[in-house]
C-alpha positions as CSV (number, residue, x, y, z in Angstrom):
1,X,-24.7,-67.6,77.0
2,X,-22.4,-64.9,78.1
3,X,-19.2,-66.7,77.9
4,X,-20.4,-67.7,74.3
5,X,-21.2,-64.0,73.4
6,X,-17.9,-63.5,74.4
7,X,-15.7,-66.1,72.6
8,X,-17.7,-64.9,69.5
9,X,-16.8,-61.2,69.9
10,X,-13.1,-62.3,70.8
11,X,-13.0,-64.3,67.2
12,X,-14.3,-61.5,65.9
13,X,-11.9,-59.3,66.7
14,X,-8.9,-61.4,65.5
15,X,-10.7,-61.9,61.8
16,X,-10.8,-57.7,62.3
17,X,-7.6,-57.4,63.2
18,X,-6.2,-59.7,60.4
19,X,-7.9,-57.8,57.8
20,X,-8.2,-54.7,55.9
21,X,-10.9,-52.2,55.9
22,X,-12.1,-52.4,52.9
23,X,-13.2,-56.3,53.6
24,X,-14.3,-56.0,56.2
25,X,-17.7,-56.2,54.5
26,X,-17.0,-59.6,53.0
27,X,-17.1,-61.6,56.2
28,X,-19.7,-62.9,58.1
29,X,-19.4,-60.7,61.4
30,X,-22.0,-59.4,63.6
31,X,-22.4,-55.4,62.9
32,X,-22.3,-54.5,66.1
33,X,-18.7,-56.1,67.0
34,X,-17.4,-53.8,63.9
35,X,-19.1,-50.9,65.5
36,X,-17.6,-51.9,68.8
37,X,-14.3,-52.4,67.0
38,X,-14.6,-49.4,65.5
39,X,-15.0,-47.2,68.7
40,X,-11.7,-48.7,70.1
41,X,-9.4,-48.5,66.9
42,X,-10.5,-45.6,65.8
43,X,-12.1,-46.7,62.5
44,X,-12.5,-43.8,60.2
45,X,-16.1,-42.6,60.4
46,X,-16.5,-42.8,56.4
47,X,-15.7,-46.7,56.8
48,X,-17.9,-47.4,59.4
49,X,-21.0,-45.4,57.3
50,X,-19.8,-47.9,54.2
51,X,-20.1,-50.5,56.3
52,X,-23.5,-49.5,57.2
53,X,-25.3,-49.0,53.6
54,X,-23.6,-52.6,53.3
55,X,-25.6,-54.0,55.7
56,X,-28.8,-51.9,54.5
57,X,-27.9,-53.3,51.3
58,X,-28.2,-57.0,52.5
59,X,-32.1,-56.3,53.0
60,X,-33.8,-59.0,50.6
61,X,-36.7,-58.3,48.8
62,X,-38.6,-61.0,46.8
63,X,-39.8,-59.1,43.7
64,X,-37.9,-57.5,41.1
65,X,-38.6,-53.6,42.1
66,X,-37.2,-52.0,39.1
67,X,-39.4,-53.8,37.0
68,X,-42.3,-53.8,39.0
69,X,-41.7,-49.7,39.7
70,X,-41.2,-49.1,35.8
71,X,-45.0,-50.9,35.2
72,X,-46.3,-48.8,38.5
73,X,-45.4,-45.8,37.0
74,X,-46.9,-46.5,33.4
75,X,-50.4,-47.5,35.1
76,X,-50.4,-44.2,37.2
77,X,-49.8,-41.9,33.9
78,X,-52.6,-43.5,32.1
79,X,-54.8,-42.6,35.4
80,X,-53.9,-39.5,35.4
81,X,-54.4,-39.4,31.6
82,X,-58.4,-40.1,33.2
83,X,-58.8,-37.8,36.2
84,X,-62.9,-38.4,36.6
85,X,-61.3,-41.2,38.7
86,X,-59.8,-39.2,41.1
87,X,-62.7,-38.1,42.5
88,X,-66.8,-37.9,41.6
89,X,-69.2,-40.1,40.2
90,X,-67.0,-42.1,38.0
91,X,-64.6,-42.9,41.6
92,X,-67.8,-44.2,43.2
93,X,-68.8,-46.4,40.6
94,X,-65.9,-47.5,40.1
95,X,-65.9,-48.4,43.8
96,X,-68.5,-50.0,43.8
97,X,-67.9,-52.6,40.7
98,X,-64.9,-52.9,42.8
99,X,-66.3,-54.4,45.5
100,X,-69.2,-56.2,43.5
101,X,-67.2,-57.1,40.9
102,X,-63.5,-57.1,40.7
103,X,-62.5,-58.9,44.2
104,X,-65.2,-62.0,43.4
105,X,-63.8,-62.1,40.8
106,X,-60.5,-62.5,41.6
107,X,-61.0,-64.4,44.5
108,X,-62.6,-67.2,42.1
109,X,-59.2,-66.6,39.8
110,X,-56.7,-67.4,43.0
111,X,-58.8,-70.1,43.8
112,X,-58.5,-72.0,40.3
113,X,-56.9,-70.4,37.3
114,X,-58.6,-72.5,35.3
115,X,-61.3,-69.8,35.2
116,X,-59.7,-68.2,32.5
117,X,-57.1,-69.1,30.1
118,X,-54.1,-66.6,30.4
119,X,-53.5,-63.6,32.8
120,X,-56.8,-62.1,34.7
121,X,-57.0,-58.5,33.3
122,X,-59.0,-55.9,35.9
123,X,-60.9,-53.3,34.5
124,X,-58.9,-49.8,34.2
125,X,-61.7,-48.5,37.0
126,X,-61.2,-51.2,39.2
127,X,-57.4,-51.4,38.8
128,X,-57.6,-47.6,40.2
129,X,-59.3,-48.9,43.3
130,X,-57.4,-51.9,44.3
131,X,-54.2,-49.7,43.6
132,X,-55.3,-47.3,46.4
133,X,-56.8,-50.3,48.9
134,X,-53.4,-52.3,48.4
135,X,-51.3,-49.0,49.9
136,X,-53.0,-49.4,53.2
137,X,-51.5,-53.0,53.1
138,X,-52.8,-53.7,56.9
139,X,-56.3,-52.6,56.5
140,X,-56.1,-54.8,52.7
141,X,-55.1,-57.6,54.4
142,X,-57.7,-57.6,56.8
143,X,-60.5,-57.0,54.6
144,X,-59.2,-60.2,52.5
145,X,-59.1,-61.9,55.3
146,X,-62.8,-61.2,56.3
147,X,-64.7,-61.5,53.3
148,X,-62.4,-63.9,51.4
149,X,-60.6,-66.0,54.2
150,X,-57.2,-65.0,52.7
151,X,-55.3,-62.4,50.9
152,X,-55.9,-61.8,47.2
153,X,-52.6,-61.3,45.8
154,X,-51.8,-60.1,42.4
155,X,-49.9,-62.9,40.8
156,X,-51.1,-64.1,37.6
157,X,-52.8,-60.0,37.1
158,X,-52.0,-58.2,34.3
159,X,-52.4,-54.5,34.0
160,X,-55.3,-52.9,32.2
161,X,-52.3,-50.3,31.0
162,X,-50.4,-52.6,28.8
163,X,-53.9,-52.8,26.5
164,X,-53.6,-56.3,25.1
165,X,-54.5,-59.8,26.9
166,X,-58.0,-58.9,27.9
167,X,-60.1,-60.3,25.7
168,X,-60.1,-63.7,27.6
169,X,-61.0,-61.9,30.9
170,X,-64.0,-59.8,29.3
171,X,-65.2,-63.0,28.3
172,X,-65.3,-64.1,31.6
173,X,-67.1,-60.7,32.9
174,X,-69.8,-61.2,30.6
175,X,-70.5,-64.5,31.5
176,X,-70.2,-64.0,35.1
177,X,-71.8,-60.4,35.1
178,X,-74.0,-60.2,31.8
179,X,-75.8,-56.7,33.1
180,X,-72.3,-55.3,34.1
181,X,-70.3,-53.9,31.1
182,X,-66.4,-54.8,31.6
183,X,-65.1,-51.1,30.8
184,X,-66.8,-48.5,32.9
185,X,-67.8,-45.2,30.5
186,X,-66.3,-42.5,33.0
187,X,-67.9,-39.5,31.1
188,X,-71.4,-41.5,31.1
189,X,-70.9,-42.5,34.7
190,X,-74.0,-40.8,36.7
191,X,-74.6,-40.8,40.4
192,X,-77.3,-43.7,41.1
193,X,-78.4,-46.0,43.1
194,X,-76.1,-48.3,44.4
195,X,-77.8,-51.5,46.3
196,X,-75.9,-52.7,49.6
197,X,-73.1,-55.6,48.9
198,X,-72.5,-58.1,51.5
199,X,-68.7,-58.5,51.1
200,X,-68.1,-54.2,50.9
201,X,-65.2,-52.9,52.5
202,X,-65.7,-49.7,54.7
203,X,-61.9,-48.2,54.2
204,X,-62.8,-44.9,52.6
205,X,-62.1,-45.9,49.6
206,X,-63.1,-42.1,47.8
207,X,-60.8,-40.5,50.2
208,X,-57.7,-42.7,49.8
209,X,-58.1,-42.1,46.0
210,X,-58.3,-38.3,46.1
211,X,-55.0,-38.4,48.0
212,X,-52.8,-40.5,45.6
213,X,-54.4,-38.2,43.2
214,X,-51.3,-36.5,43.2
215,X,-48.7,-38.4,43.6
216,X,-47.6,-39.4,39.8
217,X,-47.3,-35.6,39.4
218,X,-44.1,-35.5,42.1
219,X,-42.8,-39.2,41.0
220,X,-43.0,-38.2,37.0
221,X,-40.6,-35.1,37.8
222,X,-38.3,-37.0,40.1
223,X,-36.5,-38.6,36.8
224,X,-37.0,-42.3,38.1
225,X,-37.6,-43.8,35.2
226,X,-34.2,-43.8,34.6
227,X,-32.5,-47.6,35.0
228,X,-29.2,-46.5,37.1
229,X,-31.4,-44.1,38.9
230,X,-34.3,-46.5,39.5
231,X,-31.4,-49.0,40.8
232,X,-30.4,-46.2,43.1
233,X,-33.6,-45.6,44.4
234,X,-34.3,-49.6,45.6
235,X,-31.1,-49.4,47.2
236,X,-31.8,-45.7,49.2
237,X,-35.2,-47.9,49.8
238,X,-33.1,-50.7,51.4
239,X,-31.5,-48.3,53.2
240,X,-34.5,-46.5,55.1
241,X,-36.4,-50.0,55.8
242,X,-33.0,-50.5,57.4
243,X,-32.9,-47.3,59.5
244,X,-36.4,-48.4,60.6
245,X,-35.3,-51.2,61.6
246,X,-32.0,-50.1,63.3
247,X,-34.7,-47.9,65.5
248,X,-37.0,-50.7,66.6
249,X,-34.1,-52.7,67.0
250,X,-32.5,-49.9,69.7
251,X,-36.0,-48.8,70.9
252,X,-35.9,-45.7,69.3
253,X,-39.0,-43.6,68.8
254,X,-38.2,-42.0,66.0
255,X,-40.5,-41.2,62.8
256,X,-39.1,-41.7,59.4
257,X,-39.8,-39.4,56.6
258,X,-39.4,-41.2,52.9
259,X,-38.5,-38.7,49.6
260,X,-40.7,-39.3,46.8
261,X,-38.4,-42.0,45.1
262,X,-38.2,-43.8,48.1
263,X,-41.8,-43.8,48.4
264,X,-42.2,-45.0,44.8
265,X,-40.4,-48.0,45.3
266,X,-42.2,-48.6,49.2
267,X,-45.9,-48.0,46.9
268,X,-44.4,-50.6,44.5
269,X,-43.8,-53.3,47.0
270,X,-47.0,-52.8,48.9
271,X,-48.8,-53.3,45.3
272,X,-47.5,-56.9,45.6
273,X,-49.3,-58.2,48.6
274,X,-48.1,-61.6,49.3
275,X,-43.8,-60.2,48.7
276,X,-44.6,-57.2,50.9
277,X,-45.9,-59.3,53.8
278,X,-43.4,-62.1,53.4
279,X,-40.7,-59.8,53.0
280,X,-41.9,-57.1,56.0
281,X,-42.1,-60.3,58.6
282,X,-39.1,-61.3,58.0
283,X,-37.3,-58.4,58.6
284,X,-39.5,-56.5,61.1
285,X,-41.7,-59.2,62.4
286,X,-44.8,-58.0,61.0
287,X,-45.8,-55.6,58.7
288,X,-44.7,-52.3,58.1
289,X,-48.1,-50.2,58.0
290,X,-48.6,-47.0,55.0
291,X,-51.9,-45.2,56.5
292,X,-52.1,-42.3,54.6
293,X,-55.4,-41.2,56.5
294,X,-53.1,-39.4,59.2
295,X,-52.3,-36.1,59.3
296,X,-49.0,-35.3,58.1
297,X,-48.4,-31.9,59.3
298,X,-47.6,-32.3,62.5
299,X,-46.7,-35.6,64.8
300,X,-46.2,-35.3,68.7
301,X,-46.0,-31.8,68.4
302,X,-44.0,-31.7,65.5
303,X,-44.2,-30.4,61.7
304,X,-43.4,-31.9,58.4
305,X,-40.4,-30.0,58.2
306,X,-39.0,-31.0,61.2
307,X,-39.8,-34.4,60.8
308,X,-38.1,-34.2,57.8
309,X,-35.0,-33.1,59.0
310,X,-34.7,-35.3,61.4
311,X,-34.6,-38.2,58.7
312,X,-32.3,-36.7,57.2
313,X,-29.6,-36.5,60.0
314,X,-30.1,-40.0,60.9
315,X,-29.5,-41.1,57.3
316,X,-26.3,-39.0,56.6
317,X,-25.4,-39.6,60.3
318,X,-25.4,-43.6,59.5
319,X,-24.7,-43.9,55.9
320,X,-22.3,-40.4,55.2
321,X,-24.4,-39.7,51.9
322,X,-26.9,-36.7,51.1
323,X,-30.7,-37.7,51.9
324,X,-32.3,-35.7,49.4
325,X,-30.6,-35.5,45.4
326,X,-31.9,-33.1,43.7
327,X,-31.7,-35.3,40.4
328,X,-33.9,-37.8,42.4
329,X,-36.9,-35.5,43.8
330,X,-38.8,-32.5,43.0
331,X,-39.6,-31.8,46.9
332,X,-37.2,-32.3,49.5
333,X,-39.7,-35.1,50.9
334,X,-43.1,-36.6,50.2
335,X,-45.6,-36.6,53.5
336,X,-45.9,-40.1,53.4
337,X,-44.0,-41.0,57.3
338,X,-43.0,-44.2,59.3
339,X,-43.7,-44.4,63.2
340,X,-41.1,-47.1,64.1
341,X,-42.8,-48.0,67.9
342,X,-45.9,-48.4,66.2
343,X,-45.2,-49.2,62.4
344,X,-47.6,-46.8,61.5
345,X,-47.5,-44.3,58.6
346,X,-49.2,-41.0,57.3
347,X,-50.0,-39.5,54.2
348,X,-50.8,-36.3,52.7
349,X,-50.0,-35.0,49.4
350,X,-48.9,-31.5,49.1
351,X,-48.5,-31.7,45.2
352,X,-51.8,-30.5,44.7
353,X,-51.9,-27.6,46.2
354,X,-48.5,-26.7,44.3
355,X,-49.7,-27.4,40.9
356,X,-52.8,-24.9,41.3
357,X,-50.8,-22.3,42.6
358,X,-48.3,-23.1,39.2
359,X,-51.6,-22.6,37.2
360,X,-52.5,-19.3,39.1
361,X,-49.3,-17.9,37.9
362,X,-49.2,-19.0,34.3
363,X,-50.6,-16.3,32.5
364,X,-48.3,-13.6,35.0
365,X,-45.7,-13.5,32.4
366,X,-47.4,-13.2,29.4
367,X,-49.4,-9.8,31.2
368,X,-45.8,-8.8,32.7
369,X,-43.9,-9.2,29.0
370,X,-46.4,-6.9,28.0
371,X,-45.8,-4.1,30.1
372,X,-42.8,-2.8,28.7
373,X,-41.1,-3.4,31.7
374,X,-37.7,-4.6,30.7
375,X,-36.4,-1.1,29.9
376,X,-33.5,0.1,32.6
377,X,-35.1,3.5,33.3
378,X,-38.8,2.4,33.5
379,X,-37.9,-0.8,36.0
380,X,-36.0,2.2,37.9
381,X,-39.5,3.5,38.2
382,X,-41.3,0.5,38.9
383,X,-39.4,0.0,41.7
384,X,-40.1,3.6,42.8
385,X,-43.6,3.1,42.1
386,X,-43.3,-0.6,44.0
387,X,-42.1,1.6,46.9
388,X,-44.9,4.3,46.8
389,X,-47.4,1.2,46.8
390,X,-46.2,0.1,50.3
391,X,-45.9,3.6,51.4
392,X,-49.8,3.8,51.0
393,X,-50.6,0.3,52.9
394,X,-48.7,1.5,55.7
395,X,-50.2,4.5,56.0
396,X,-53.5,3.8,56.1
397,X,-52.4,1.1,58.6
398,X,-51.2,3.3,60.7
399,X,-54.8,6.0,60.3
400,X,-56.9,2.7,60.7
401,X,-58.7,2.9,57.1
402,X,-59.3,-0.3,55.7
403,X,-59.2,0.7,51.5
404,X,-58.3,-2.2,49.2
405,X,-55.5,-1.0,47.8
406,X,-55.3,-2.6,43.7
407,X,-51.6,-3.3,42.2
408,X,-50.5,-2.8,38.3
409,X,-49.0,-5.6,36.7
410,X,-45.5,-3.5,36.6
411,X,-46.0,-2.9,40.3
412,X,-46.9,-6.6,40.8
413,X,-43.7,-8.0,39.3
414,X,-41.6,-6.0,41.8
415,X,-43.6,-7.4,44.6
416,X,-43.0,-11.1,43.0
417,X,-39.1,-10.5,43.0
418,X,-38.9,-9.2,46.3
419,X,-41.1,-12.1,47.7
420,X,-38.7,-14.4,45.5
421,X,-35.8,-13.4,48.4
422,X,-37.1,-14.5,51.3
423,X,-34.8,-13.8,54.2
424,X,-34.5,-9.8,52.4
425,X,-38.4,-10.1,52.4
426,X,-39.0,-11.0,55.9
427,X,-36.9,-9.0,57.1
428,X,-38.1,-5.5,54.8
429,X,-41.6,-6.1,55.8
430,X,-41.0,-6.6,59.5
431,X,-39.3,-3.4,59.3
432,X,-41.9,-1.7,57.4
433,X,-45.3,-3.4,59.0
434,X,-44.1,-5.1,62.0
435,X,-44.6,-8.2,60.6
436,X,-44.8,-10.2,57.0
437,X,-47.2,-8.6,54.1
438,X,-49.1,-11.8,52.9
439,X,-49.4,-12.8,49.3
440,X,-51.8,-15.7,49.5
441,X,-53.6,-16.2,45.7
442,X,-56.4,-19.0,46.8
443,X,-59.4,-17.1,47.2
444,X,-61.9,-15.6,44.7
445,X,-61.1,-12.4,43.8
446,X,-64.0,-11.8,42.0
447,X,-65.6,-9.3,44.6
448,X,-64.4,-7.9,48.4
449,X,-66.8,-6.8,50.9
450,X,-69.1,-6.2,48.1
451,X,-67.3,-4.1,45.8
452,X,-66.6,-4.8,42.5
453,X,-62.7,-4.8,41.4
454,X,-63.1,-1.9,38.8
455,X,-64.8,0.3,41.7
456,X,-61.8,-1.0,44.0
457,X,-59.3,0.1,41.1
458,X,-61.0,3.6,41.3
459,X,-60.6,4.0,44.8
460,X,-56.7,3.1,44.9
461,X,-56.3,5.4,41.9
462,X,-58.1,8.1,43.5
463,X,-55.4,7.7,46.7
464,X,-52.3,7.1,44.8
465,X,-53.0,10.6,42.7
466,X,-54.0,12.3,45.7
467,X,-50.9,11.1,47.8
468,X,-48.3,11.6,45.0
469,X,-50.0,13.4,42.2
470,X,-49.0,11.1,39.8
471,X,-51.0,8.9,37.2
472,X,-51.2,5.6,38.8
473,X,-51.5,4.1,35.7
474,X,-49.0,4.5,33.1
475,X,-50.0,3.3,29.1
476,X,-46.0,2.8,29.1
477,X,-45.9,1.0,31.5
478,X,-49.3,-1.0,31.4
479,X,-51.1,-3.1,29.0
480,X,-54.2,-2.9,31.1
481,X,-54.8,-0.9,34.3
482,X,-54.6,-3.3,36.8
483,X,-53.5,-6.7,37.5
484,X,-55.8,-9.8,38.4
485,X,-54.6,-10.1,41.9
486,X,-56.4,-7.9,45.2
487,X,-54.5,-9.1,48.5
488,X,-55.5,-8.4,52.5
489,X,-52.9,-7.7,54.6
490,X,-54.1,-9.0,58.6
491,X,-51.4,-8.4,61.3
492,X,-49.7,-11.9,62.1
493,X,-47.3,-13.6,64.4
494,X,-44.3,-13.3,62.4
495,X,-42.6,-17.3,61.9
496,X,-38.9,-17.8,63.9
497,X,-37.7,-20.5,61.3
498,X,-39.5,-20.2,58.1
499,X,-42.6,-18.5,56.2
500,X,-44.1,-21.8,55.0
501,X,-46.9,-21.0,53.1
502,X,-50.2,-22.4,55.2
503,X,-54.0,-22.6,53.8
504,X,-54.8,-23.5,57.0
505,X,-53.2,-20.5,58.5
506,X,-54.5,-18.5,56.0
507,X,-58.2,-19.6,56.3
508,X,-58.1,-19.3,59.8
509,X,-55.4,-16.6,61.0
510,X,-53.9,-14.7,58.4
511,X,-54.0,-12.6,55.3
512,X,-55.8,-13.4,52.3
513,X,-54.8,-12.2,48.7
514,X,-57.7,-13.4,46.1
515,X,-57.0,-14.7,42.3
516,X,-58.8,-15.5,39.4
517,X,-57.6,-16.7,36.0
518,X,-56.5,-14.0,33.7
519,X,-59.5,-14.7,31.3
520,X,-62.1,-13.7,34.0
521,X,-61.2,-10.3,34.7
522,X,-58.2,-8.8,32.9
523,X,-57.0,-8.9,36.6
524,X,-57.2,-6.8,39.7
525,X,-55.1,-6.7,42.9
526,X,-55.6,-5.3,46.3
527,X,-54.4,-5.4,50.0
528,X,-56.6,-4.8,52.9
529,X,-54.7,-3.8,55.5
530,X,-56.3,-5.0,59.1
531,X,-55.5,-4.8,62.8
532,X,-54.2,-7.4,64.8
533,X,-56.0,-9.8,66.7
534,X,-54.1,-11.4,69.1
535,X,-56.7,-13.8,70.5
536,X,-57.1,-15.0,66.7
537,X,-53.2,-14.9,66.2
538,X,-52.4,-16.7,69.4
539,X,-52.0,-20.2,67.8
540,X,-49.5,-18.5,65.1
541,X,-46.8,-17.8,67.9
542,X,-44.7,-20.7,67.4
543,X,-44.4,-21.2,63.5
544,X,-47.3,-20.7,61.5
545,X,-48.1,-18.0,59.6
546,X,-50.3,-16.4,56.3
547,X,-49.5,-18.5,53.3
């Protein structure tokens, strides 16, 4: 075996030898001996990294993903066109004519297609849910494979989103179900009671919806639909089922991190069962697993961010090109991630988060455009006054009294900008607090410590004209006297790489700033400023810290 090995890598190197680079490609020759051939000629790096996206390249995928991804991306903006399915009563009914419905149903279809003449067309409600139970492709299979004795695939399906071809299929639904209407009302849909199915699946099927919930909001901005860059994006797919591979293949215990147009195209694949398990054998050797019931934040020890970064070295390490294109992604990364010793995968969606706190700051312009604010010599002031603010938190830091202190809109917008600079941020409020002023905006900010705001407002006025002696509010300056936002300032570890905004942190550790929508209140803000607890803090010491 060993004198064959070598013979091959001796030819090898004689076809290598004869030929140019920029061929090299083009003949049938082991990787590895162009690696090795590489290390002792001194192969230009940028050659070798061709070489390797090549070979990623030659990954073979038995559906057309472009297509495919183009109708995957139509059927997830008409669901989010009907959010009562992301989560509610209309999601549990819906999984439950999933389960009682849908899957007989198309288990009799696979079976004989003479069922019904044309493409079998699911219900928009039951579409939903077998989109979410095909992306945990192991756990679908398995469930097939109990109830049905093999895996419903969804050749011969036709989306619900295209509108047309169902009238053959609701035919069928009424004569197999007569008591079940085919399209599920989702405003009429009402919690009741649901009798126990034999053939039910126990994957949580509620929770697996709510986080895909937001995942056509990241893959709608990352410009995909786009033909060369939808081409682009099955060939960087190629490319990281490759890298996965690459690390099995060395033993490598590394976790893989797709961006959110790689993990488009990997949702797309799994949404064809029968491709994605053919294809994942025969290049892994079983199937490449998407749980997205892990937690994503930290693996082994290690955040997203991390994770993340460790991707992306690999990938511009073995294939010389940028991981994440900004004309590909909104987010550097999606939390979906790939355990190559186990084939396992987590999901968690941070879109969500992100497009509340867009909605929290919506109406801060309009408040902000208001105030006047654009003048030279009255943003001279604002700054002043911006300063005079965080003159008054640290000082009743350092006397102990715990006031709310409430912000002006004018006021506000300076605190926005500097917070808009982060390393000048950081480093300011270190100097000035000993650690990072918080400016958190998920809580209610309707009340604190049972005051209302306008009494809160009183009490900061009251201080700022006693300190200075100067009208805290200003009509000039103002269109009302305070802004919607009251913040809390509590003394926190202060983070060595970044100042990732945490909810966990926050609910458990850190400061808490409260908002409300503009129409509520005409806004307040305030900071409470609180002494630190170290025993609370402790678990902030090594990265976390308030959001």
């Amino acid at each position: 075996m060993l004198e064959v090995e070598t013979m091959q890598y001796i030819e090898a190197f004689e076809t290598l030898l004869s030929n140019s680079n920029q061929h090299l490609h083009q003949r049938k020759i082991p990787l590895r001996y162009i690696m090795k051939f590489s290390q002792l000629t001194g192969m230009k790096k940028e050659i070798v990294q061709n070489l390797e996206w090549l070979e990623a390249q030659k990954i073979e995928i038995s559906i057309d993903l472009i297509a495919e991804s183009k109708k995957h991306l139509q059927f997830l903006g008409v669901v989010d066109c009907n959010q009562l399915l992301y989560d509610g009563h209309a999601l549990k009914r819906a999984i439950y004519r999933y389960n009682a419905y849908w899957l007989p149903l198309l288990a009799k279809h696979s079976e004989s297609t003479s069922i019904c003449e044309g493409p079998l067309v699911p219900p928009f409600d039951c579409e939903w849910v077998w989109h979410c139970h095909r992306l945990n492709p192991v756990r679908y299979k398995s469930d097939c494979e109990e109830f049905y004795g093999r895996v419903l695939d969804n050749s011969g399906i036709l989306s619900s989103a295209n509108g047309s071809c169902k009238l053959q299929t609701e035919k069928l639904w009424k004569r197999l179900y007569p008591m079940e209407s085919y399209d599920l009302d989702l405003d009429m849909a009402i919690s009741e009671p649901i009798s126990p199915l034999e053939k039910c699946t126990t994957y949580d099927l509620v929770s697996a919806a709510k986080r895909q919930s937001s995942f056509y909001l990241e893959v709608s901005r990352a410009n995909v639909d786009s033909e060369i860059i939808m081409e682009e994006a099955v060939g960087r797919y190629k490319a990281f089922l490759y890298l996965i591979k690459e690390n099995r293949e060395k033993t490598i215990r590394l976790i893989s991190v797709p961006t959110y147009d790689i993990d488009l195209i990997w949702h797309t694949h799994q949404l064809n069962p029968s491709s994605y398990y053919k294809d994942m054998v025969k290049i892994f050797g079983n199937i490449l697993q998407h749980d997205d019931t892990a937690d994503s934040h930290t693996s082994e020890g290690m955040n997203l961010d991390t994770v993340f970064s460790g991707t992306t070295a690999q990938w511009e390490e073995t294939f010389g090109q940028r991981y994440w294109k900004a004309s590909m992604d909104t987010t550097p990364h999606t939390s979906a991630m790939v355990e190559t010793e186990r084939s396992g995968a987590g999901s968690r969606c941070f879109a969500e988060a992100a497009e509340k706190s867009a909605k929290r700051q919506s109406s801060f312009y309009l408040e902000v455009s208001r105030a006047n604010v654009d003048s030279e010599i009255i943003m001279e002031e604002v700054v002043g006054r911006y300063k005079a603010f965080l003159y008054l938190i640290k000082q009743n830091g350092e006397k102990t009294i715990k006031p709310i202190c409430v912000l002006t809109y004018n006021i506000d917008l300076s605190w926005h900008t500097h917070q808009l600079n982060p390393s000048s941020y950081y480093k300011d409020m270190v100097k000035i607090f000993g650690n990072i002023l918080q400016h958190d905006d998920t809580a209610d900010s309707d009340t604190s410590e049972g005051m209302n705001l306008d009494t809160v407002y009183s009490r900061t006025t009251a201080q700022c004209e006693e300190t200075f002696g100067q009208r805290y509010w200003k009509a000039s300056m103002d269109t009302i006297p305070h802004t919607q936002l009251w913040w809390r300032l509590r003394r926190v570890m202060v983070i060595k790489s970044s100042a990732r905004c945490s909810a966990m942190a926050t609910r458990k550790n850190s400061a808490r700033c409260f908002a409300v929508a503009a129409e509520k209140n005409g806004g307040l803000g305030s900071v409470n400023l609180m002494e630190n607890n170290a025993k609370e803090n402790a678990p902030l010491a090594e990265g976390a810290t308030a959001a």
